[in-house]
Structure formats: structure tokens, C-alpha cells
KELUM-372569 format. One record per atom (N, C-alpha, C): residue in one letter; x, y, z. Coordinates in pm, whole numbers, plus 32768, in hexadecimal, padded with zeros to 4 digits. Last residue first. Layout:
AXYZ...
***
This chain:
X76CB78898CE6X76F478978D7EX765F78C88DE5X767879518BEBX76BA78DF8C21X76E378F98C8BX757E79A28AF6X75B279B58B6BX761579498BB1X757F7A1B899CX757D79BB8A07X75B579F68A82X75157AB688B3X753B7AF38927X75167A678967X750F7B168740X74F97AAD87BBX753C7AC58830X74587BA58641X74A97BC686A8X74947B4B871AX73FF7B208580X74757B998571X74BA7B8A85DDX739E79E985E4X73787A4D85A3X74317AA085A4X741F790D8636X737878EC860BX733E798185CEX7501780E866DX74EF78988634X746D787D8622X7502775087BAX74EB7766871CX74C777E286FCX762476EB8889X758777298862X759A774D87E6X76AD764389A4X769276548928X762E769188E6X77A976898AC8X773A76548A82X771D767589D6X787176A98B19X784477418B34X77AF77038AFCX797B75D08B58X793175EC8AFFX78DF76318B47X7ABB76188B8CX7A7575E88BC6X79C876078B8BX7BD376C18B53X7BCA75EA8B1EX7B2875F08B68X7BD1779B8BAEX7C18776F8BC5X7C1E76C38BCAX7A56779F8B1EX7ACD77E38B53X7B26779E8BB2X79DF775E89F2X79E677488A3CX7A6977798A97X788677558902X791477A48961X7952775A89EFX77E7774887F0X780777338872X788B776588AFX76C377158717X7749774B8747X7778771487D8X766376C485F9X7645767F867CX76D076E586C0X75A177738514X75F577068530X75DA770885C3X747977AD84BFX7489771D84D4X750276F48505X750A78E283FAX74A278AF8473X74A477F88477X764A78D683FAX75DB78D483DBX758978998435X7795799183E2X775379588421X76A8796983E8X784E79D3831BX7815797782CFX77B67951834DX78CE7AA683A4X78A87AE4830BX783D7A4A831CX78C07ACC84F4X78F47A9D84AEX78A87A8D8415X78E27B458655X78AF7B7A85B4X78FE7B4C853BX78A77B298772X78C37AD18718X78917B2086C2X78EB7BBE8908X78917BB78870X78BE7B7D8806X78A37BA98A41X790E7B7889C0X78C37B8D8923X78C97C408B75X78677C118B12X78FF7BE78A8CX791D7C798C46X78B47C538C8CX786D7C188BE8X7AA47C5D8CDEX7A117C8B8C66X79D87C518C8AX7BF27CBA8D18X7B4C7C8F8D46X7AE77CAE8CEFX7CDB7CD98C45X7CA47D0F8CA9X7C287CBA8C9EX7D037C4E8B63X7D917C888B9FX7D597CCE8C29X7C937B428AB3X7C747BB08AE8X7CE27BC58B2AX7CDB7AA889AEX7D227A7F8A42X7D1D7B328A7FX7C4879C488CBX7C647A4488FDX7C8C7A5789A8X7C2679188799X7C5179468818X7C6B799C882BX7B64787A86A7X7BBA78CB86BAX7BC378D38742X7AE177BA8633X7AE4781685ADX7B2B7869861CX7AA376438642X7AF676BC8672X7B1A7736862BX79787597861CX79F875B985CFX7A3E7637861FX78BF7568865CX790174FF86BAX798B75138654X780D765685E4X77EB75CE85CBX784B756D85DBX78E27715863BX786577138613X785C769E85D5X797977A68793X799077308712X78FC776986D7X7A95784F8832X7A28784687E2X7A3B77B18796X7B2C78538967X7B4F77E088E7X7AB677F9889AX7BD078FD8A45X7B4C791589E1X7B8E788C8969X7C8D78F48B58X7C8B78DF8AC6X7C2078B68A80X7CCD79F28C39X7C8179798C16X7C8079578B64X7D157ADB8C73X7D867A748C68X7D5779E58C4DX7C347B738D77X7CB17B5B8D12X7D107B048D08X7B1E7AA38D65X7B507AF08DBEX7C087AE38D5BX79967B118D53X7A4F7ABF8D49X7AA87AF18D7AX78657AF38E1EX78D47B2F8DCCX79837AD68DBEX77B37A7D8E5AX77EA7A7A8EA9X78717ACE8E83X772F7A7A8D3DX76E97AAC8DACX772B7AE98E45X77577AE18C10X77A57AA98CA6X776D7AE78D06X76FA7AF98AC7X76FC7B2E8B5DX771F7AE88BCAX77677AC38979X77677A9D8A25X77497AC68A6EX76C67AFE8843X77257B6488EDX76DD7AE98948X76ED7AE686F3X76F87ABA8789X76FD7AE087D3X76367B2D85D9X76AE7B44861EX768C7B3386ACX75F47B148499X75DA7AD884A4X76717B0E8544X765C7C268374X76537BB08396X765C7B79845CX76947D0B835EX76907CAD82E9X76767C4E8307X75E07DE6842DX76337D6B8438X763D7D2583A8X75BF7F3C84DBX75B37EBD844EX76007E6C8459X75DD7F5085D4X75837FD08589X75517F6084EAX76727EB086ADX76807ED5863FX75ED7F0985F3X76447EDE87E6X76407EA987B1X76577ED686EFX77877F3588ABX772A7F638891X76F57EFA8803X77E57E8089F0X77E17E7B895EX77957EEB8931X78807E728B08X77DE7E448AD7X78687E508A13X79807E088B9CX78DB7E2D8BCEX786D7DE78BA2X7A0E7D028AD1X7A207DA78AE4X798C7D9C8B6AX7A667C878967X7A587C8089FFX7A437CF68A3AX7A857C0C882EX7A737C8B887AX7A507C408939X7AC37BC186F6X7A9B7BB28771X7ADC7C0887ECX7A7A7BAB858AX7A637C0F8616X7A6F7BBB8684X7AD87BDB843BX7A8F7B7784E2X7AD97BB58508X7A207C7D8310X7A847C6283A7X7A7E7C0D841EX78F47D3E831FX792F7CCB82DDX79CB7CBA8346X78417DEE8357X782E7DD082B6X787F7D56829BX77B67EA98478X78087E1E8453X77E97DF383BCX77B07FDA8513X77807F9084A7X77EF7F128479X772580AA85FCX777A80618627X776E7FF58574X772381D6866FX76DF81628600X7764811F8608X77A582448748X76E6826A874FX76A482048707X7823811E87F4X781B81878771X778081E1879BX791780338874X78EA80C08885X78B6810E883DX795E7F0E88B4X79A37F78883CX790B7FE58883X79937EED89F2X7A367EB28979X7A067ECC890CX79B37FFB8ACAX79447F898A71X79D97F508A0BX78D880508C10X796B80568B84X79647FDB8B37X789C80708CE9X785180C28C70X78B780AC8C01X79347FD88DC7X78937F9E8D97X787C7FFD8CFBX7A857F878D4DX79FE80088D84X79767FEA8D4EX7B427F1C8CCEX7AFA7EC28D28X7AB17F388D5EX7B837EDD8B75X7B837F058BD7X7B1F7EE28C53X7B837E168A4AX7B5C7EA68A8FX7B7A7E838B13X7C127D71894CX7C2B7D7089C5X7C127DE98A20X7BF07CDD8800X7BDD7D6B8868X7BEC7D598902X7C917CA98700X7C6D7C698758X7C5F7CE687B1X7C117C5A8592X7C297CCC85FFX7BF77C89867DX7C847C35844EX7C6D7C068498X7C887C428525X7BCD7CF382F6X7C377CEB8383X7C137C8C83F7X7AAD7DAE82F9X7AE87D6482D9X7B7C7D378326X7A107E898344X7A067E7882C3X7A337E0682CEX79837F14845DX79DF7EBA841DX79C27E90838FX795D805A84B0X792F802A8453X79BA7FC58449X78D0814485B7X793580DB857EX7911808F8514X786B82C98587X78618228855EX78C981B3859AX78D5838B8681X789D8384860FX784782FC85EBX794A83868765X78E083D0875BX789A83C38704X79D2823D87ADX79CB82A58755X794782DB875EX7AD0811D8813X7A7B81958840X7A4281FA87C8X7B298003888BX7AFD805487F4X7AAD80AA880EX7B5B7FDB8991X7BA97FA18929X7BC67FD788BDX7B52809C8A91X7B0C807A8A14X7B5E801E89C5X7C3680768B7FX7BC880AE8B90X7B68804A8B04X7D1980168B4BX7D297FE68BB2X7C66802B8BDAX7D377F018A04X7D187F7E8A1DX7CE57F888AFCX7DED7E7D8938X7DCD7E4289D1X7DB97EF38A00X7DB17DE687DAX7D947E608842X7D627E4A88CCX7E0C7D9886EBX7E137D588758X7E127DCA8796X7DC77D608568X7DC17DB685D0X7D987D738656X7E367D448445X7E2B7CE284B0X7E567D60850DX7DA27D7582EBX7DDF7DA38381X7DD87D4583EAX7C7E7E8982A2X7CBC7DFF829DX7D4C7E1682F3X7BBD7F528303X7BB67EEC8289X7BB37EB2826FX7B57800B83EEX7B987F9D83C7X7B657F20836EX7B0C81388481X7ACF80C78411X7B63806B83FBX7A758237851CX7AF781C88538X7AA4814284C0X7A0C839A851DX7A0482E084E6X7A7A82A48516X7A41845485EFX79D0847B85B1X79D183CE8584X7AD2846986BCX7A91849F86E6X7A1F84C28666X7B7983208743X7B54838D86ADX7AF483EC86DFX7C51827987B5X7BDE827287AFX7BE682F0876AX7CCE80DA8808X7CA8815187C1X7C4781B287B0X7CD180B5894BX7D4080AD88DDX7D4280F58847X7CB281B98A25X7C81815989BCX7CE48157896CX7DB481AA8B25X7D2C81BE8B0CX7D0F814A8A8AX7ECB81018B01X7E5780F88BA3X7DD381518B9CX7EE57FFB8A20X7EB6809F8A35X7E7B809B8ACBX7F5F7F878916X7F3D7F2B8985X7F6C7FE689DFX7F407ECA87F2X7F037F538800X7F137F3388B0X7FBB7E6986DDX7FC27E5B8742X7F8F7EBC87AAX7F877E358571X7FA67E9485DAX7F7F7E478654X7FCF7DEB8418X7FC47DBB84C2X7FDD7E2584F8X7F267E7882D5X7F997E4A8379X7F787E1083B4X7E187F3F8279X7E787ED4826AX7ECE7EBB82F5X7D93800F829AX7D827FC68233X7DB57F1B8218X7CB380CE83BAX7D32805A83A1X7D1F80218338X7CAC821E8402X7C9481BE83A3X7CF881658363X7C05830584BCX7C66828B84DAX7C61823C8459X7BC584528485X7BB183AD846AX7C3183598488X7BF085538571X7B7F8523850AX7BA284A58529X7C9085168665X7C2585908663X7BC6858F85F0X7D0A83F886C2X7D29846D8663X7C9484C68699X7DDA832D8771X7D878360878DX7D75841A8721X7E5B81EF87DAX7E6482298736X7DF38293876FX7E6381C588FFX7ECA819F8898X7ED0820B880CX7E6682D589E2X7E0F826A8987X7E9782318942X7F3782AB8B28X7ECB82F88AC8X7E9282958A8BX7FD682678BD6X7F9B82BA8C05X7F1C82FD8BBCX8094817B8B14X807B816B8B9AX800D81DA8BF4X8047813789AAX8026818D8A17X802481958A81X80EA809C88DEX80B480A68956X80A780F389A3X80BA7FBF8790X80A4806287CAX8080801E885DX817A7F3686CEX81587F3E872FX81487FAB87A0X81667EEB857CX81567F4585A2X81147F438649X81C27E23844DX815F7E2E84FAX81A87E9D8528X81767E4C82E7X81E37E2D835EX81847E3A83E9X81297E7C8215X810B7E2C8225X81637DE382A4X800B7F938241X809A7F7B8200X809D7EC88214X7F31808D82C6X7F6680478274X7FE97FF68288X7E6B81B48332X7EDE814B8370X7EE580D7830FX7E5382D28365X7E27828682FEX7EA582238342X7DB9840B841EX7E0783A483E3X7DB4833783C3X7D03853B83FFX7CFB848E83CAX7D88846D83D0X7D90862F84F2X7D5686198485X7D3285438482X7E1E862185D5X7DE5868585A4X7D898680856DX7E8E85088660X7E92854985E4X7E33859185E8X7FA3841D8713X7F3F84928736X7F2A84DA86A1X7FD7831087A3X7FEF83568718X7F9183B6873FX7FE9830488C7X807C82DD887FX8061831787CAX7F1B841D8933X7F21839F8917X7FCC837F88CDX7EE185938912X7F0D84FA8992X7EFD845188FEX7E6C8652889CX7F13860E88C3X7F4785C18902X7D6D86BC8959X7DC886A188F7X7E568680892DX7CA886928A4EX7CA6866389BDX7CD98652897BX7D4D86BA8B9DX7CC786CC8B21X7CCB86528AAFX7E5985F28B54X7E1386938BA4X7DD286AA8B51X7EE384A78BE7X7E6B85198B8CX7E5D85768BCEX802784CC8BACX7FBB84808C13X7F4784EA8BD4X80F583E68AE2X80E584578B05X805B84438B44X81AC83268AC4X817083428B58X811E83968B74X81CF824C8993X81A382F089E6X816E82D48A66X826881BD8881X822981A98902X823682258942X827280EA8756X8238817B87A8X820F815C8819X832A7FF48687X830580298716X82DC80BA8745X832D7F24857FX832C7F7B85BEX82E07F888657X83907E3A84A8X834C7E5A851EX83717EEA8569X83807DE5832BX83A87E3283A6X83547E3A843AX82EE7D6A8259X83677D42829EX83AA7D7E833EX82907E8481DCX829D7E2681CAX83077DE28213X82837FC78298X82E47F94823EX829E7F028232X8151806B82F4X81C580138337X81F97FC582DDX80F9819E82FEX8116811982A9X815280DF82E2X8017829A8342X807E8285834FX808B81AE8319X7FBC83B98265X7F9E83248273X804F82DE82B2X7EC684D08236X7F758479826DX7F3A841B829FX7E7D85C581D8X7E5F854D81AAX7F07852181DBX7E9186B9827DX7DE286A3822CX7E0885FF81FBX7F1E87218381X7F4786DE8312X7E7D86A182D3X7FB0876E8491X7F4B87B0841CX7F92875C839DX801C869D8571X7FEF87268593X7F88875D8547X803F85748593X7FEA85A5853DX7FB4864A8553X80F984DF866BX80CA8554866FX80B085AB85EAX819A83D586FBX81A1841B867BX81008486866AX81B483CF880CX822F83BE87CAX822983BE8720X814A84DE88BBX81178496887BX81CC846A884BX81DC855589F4X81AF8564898BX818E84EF8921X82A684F68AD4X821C85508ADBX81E985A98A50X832A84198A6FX82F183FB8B0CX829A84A38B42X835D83568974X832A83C5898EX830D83D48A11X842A827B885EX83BD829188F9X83CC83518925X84098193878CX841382398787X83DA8276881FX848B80E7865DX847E81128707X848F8187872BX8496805F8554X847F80EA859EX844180AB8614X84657FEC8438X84F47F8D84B2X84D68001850DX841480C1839DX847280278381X84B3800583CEX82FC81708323X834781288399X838E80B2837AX82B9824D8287X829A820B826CX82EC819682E9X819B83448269X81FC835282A8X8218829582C3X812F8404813CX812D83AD81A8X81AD837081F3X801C85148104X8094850B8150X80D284788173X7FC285C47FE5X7FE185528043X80438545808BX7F2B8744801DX7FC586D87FE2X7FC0863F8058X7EBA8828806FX7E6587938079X7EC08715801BX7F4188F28175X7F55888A80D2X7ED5882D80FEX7F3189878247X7EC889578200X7EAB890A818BX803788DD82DBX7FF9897382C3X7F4A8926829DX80C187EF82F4X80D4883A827BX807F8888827CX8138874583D9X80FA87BE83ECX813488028391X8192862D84CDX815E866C841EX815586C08417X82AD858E8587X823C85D9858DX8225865084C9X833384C88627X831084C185B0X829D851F8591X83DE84BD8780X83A084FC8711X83A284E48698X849484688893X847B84A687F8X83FD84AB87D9X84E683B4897CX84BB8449897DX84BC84A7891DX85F88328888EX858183168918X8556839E891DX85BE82978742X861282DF8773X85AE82F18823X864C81B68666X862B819D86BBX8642824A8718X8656814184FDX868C817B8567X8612819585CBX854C81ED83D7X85B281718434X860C81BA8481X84728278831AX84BF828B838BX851181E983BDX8441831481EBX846882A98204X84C682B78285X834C83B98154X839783EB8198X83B2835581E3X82C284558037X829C83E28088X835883EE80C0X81F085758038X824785417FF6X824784A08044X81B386DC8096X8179866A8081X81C386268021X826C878981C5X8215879F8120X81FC870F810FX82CB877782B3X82B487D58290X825987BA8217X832986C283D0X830486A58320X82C1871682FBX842986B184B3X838E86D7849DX836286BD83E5X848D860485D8X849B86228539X8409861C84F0X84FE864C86F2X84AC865386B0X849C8675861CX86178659878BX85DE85BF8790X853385E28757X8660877F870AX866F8739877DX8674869D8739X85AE87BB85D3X85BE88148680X8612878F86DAX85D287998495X85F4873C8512X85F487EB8590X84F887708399X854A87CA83EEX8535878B8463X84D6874A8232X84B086E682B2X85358751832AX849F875F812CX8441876C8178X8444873F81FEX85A3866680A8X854586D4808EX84EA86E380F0X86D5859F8103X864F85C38086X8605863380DFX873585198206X876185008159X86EE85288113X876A85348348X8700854A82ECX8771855C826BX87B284C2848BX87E584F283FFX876D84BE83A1X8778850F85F6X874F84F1855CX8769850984E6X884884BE86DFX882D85198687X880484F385FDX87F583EB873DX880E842E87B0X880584C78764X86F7838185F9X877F836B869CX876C83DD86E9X867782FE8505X867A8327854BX86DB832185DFX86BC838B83BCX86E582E9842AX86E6835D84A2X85C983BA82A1X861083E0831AX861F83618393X85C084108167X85FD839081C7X862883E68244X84ED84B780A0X853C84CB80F1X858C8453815DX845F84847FB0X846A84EE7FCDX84D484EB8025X849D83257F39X847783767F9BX849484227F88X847282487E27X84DC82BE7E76X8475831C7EA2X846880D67E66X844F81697E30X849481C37E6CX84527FA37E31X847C7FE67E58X8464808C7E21X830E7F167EBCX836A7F0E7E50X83CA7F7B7E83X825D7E927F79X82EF7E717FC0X83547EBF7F24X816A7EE47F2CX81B07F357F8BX82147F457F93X81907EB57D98X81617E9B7E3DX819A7EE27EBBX811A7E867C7BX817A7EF77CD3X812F7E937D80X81667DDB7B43X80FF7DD67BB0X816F7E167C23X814F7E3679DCX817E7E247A59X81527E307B01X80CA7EB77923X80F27DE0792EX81277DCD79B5X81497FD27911X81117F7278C2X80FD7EBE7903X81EB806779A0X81FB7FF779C2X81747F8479A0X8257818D78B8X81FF8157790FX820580BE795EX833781D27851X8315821778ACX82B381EC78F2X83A180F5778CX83EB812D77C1X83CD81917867X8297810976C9X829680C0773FX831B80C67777X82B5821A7651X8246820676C7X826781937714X83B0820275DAX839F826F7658X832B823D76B4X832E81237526X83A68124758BX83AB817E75EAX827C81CA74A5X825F815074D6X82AB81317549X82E882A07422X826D82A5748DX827D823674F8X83B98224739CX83C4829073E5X83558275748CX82FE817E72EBX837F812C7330X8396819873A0X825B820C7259X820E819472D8X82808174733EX832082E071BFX829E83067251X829982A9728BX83A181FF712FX83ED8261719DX8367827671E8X82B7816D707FX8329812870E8X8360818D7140X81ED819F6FD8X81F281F1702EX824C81C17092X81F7804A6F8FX81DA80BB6F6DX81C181206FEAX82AB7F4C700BX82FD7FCA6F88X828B80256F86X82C67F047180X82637F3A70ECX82A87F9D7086X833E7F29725CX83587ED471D7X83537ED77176X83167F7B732BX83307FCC72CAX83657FAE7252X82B57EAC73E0X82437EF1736CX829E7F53731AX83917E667457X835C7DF973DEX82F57E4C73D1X837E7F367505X841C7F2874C9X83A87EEA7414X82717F287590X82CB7FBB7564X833B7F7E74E2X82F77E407622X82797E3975C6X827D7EC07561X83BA7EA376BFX83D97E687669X836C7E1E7605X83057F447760X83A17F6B770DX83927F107695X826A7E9A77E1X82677F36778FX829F7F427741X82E27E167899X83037DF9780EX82907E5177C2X83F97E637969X837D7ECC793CX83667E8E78B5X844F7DF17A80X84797E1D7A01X83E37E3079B0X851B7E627BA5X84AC7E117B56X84BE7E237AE0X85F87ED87C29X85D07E367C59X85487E267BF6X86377FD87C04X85DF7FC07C65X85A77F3D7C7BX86C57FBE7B03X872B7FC67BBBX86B67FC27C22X86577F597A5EX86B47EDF7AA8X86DE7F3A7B26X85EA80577A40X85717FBF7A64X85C67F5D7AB9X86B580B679DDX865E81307A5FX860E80B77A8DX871D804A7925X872C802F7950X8700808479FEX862180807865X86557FDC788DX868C7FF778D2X85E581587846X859F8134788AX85B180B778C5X86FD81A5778FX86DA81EF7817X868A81657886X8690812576D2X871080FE7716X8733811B77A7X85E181A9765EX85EB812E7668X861D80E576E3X8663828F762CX85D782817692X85AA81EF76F4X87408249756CX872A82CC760AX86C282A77692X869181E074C5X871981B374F3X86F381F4757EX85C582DF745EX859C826B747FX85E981F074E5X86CF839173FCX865583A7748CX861C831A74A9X874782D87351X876783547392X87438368743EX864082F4727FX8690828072ACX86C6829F732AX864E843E7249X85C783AD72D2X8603835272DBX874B843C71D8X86FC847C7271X8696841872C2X872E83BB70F5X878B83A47149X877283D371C5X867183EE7077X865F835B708EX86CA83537103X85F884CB6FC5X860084C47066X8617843670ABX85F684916EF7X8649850B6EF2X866485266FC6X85BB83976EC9X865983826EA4X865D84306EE7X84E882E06F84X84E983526F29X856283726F04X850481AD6FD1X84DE82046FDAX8504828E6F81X848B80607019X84B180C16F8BX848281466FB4X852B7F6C70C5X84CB7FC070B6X84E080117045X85C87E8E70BCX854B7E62708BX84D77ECA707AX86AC7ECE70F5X86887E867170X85CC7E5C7140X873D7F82703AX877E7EFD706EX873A7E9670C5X86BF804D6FF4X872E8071706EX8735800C7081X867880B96E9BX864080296F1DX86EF80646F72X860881DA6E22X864581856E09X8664810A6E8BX852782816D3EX852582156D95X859581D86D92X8589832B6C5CX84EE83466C7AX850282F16D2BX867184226B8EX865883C66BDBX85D183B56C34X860484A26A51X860A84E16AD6X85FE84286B3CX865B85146933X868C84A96963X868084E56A0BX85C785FE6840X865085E368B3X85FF856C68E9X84CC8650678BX851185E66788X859785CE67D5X842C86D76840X8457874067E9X84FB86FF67A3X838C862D68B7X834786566840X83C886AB67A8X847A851568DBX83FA857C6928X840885BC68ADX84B183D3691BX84AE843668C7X845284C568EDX851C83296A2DX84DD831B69E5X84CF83A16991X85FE821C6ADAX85F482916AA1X857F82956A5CX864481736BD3X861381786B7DX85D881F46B7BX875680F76CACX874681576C8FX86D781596C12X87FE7FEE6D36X876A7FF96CF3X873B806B6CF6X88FB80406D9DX888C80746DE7X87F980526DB2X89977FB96D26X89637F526D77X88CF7FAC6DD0X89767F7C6B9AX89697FE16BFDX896E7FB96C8DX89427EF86AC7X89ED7ED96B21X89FA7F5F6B86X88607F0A6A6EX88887E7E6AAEX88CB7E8D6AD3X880F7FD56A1FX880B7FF16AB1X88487F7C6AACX87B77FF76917X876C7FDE693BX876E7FB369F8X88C48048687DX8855809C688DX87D780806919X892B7F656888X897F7FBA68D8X88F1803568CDX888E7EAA67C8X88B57E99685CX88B27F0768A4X88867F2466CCX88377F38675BX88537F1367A9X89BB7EF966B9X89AC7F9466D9X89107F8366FFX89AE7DDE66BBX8A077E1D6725X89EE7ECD672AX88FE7DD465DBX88CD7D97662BX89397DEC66D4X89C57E4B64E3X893B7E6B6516X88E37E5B65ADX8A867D8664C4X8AAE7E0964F1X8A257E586514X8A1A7C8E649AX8A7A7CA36510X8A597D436540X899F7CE163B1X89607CDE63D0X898F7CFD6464X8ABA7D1C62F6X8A437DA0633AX8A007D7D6377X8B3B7C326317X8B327C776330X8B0D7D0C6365X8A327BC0626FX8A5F7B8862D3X8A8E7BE4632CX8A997C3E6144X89DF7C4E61ACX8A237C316235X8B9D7BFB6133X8B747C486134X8AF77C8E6184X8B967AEB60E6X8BE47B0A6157X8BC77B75616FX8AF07AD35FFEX8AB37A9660A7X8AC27AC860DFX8BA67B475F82X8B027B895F6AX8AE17B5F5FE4X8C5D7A6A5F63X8C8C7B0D5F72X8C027B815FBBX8BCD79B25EDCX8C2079985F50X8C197A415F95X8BB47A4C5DD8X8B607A235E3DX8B317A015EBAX8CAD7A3F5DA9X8C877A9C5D92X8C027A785DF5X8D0F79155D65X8D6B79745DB8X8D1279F25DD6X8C4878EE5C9DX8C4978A25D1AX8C8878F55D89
***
């Protein structure tokens, strides 16, 4: 009996003692989860062991990429939080490196990439970014960054980058001139006043691609006396080359002796408010002037919209105001082309558009208007817009995306009806008075 007893106590025991040495073999009291496996020349070589967070990576390099991955990670969070957004790149990056097979590469890759890109993320004008150069403008201009040389009350931009002006300075200068780079140039405006009384107040000398921007939020001011000689260098913006006009701020250009916006190739408006108010043409090109989009107000003292080349409205809402010389016109082209945008215009004459998307109006005044009268468009006893010529005109023109043949239009100046008439083809030409 005693003996048997003895025999139990015994198995039992070994069995205890069996079960705790696999244990300990088998990693359970390990916390790195370290698993081993036999190689040919039978040693014990560690294979995979888990960094705590669900990934499995290679034990001989687990600590480095971990390492790097951290680094990158970490970096990009907080390079995202100091620029006010956040990049879920990243953190899509983060939850794919989840995966136990092939875990270090996806987790690495993954994370660096969305760390560096803005994956998911939507960019806009107003975001914040870093400039090539901040310059505040004054009595003496201080410049913070690259490519940019002060003469006097003239700060010039040398190489291609994006270049951030504020401050206020008189009888200055903003002037481009990177050689022959074909490097972007843009020049970007926040709160700027800038007057000139014999030179342009920003001056596109040589530059193949410059775009000047008006900050989101911001208003700005260019104004020039300078008085025309010949052809070049006259107007409050003067350019060599294409400018490019954008942003989401206003922008009030005035020319007392010249044009407002006046380049030697393309005029080309994408975006903004501008204010355009010029004792020649308010804008004009010596090859296209096109506008996109944009709220454009142009009190021009000759042309409104002038160009050797094409005009082309794409789009944008545009009020024109030409000049009072029998041969001068409120828009001006060899081709003149309408795709989209409302238009209203005053002036002489007009030139007629070359193509129309659609369906377009001119007033003629017999007795002619007279400045300061208030244009009240309608189309079908509905009001689609106003216009308050700034000088005498003899004609008014209407270009609106949805106008169609059958509607009914009408006009009327300073409250007083001009009468009523029906669209009946492309082109409609009433007379009044």
C-alpha cells in the first residue's frame, strides 16, 4: 500500500518537473517572444522576435528599423503639427505596418512614405509654407532668405522660388530678373503698398514663368505715375515676359499716367479680385490676355481690355469700363473669344467675339451715356447684374454662360427702363434711344 503510494508520488512529480522545463524552453517566460529554430549544422539560431506593438520583425535588425521607423515617424508628426495640418498618410503608414509577414520593410516604407507625403490631405493657398525669402517692405527693406538684393527702395529677385512681401514702402520697387532661368517665379503679396511716381511699382524685367499672388485674406496696393515713353516700362505692373495673376486676396492696381497691368507676351488671370483703375488701358498684352476666373473691375481711361493678340474669357465675373475716344473700345482684340464668365462691359464700341459659347448682347446708345449712370442688366424680369460706367459710352455689352435664344432681356439706366428684346440668334445688337 505504502509502496504504491510512493510510485504515484513519484510519476507526478516528473511529470511537474517536465512540463516547467518545456515551458522555459518554449519562450513562455521570455517577454521578448523570442522563437528559436534548429539549423542544419544543429545550433540554436534566434528567427522573429515581436517589438510589443504587433509587428514582427527580424531579431538581427529589429532594433535599427524600429529605430528609424520612430525617427521618421516622429519627425513627420511633428513637422505636420507645426505647420497646422496633419497628414493621415502617416498614420495609415503607422496601421499598415501591422502585418507579421515581412513586418519591418512595410512598417519602415510605409511610415517614411506617409510621413513625407500629404496622402489624404487637402493643400490650399491659405496653407502655411516656407518661402525662399520674407521680405517687409519700408523706408529700408529687410529681407530674411535667398535670392533677393536690396538697391535703395528697389528689391530685386534674382533666382526662382516663392517670395513673401508685406509692409508698405513709397517710390519703390518689386522688380524680377532671373537671366534666362526658365525657374518658377512667384511673388506672393500680404497687406503691400507700393507706390512709384516714375517707374512701374512691380516690374517683371526677365523672368520665363512669374506669377504674381495675392495672399488669401489680404489686400493689397500698386500704384505708378509713371507717364508712357514708347512701349516699354510703363504701366503700375510692367512685364517683359507672361505674367500670371492668382491668389485669394484683392489687389488694387492704379495707374494715374499709364496702363494698369501691361506685359509684352500673356496676361493671364486665374484667380482673385483685382481692381484695375488706369488712365490708358487697363489691361493690355501684346500677344493674349485670358481670364479664367476671378472678380475683375477695370476703369480703363482709353481700352479697358486691350490685346494684339487674342482675348479670351474663360470664366470669372468681369466688369469693364473703357474710355471715352470715338476709336477705343471696352475689350479690344484682333480675336476676341467668350467660353464662359459674366461680362459686362461699357465703352465706344466693342470688338465682336470671333466665338461665343453662347448666345450675347450689345446696346448701342444712340444719344450716348453719360458717366456715372447705373446699368441694371436683367434677363427674363430677373436682375443678373450692374454696371456704373466711369466715363461716357456709346455702347454696353451682356455675356452671360446660360443666356439662350427665346429669352427676353432688358436694361435699364439710372431706374429707368431702356425697353425689352428677345434673344433670336448669337449675336444681338439693339438700339436704344
Amino acid at each position: 500500500m505504502n509502496y504504491r503510494k510512493l510510485a504515484a508520488f513519484a510519476a507526478v512529480l516528473t511529470m511537474i518537473t517536465s512540463a516547467v522545463s518545456c515551458g522555459s524552453e518554449s519562450g513562455g517566460g521570455d517577454p521578448a517572444g523570442t522563437t528559436s529554430s534548429v539549423s542544419e549544422d544543429g545550433s540554436i539560431n534566434p528567427e522573429k522576435e515581436s517589438d510589443g506593438t504587433g509587428t514582427t520583425t527580424t531579431s538581427k535588425n529589429s532594433s535599427k528599423t524600429t529605430s528609424k521607423t520612430t525617427e521618421k515617424s516622429s519627425s513627420s508628426t511633428t513637422e505636420k503639427a507645426e505647420a497646422g495640418t496633419t497628414s493621415s498618410g502617416t498614420s495609415a503608414g503607422s496601421s499598415s505596418g501591422g502585418n507579421s509577414s515581412g513586418g519591418s520593410a512595410t512598417t519602415t516604407k510605409a511610415a517614411s512614405s506617409g510621413g513625407q507625403s500629404s496622402q489624404g490631405t487637402t493643400t490650399s493657398d491659405d496653407e502655411e509654407k516656407t518661402y525662399d525669402a520674407e521680405i517687409t517692405l519700408g523706408s529700408t527693406p529687410k529681407v530674411t532668405g535667398n535670392n533677393v538684393k536690396v538697391d535703395g527702395s528697389v528689391v530685386t529677385i534674382t533666382a526662382g522660388g516663392d517670395y513673401l512681401f508685406t509692409g508698405s514702402i513709397d517710390n519703390g520697387q518689386i522688380c524680377v530678373n532671373t537671366g534666362e532661368s526658365e525657374e518658377k517665379v512667384t511673388v506672393v503679396l500680404n497687406g503691400v503698398k507700393i507706390s512709384n511716381s516714375s517707374a512701374p511699382a512691380i516690374f517683371i524685367e526677365e523672368a520665363k514663368r512669374c506669377t504674381i499672388k495675392s495672399k488669401a485674406g489680404s489686400v493689397n496696393y500698386v500704384t505708378s505715375d509713371v507717364v508712357k515713353k514708347g512701349v516699354q516700362d510703363t504701366g503700375a505692373i510692367f512685364s517683359n515676359d507672361t505674367v500670371r495673376l492668382k491668389g485669394g486676396g484683392e489687389l488694387n492696381i492704379t495707374a494715374t499716367a499709364s496702363h494698369g497691368i501691361n506685359a509684352d507676351d500673356d496676361v493671364i488671370i486665374e484667380s482673385g479680385t483685382y481692381i484695375i483703375d488706369s488712365r490708358k488701358s487697363g489691361i493690355i498684352a501684346n500677344d493674349d490676355v485670358t481670364i479664367s476666373d476671378g472678380d475683375v473691375t477695370i476703369m480703363g481711361g482709353t481700352n479697358g481690355v486691350k490685346s494684339k493678340g487674342s482675348v479670351n474669357f474663360n470664366g470669372g465675373t468681369i466688369h469693364i469700363s473703357g474710355g471715352t475716344k470715338e476709336e477705343k473700345h471696352s475689350i479690344y482684340a484682333v480675336a476676341f473669344n467668350y467660353t464662359g464668365g459674366t461680362v459686362f462691359a461699357s465703352g465706344n464700341k466693342f470688338t465682336e467675339p470671333q466665338t461665343s459659347a453662347a448666345p450675347y448682347v450689345g446696346f448701342g446708345f444712340k444719344n450716348g451715356g453719360s458717366a456715372d449712370s447705373e446699368l441694371v442688366f436683367y434677363v427674363n424680369g430677373k436682375e443678373q447684374g450692374r454696371l456704373t460706367p466711369h466715363k461716357d459710352f456709346m455702347s454696353a455689352v451682356m455675356f452671360l454662360p446660360d443666356l439662350s435664344v427665346g429669352d427676353t432681356v432688358s436694361l435699364t439706366v439710372d431706374g429707368k427702363s431702356a425697353g425689352e428684346f428677345k434673344i433670336s440668334d448669337t449675336k444681338n445688337e439693339f438700339t436704344i434711344g
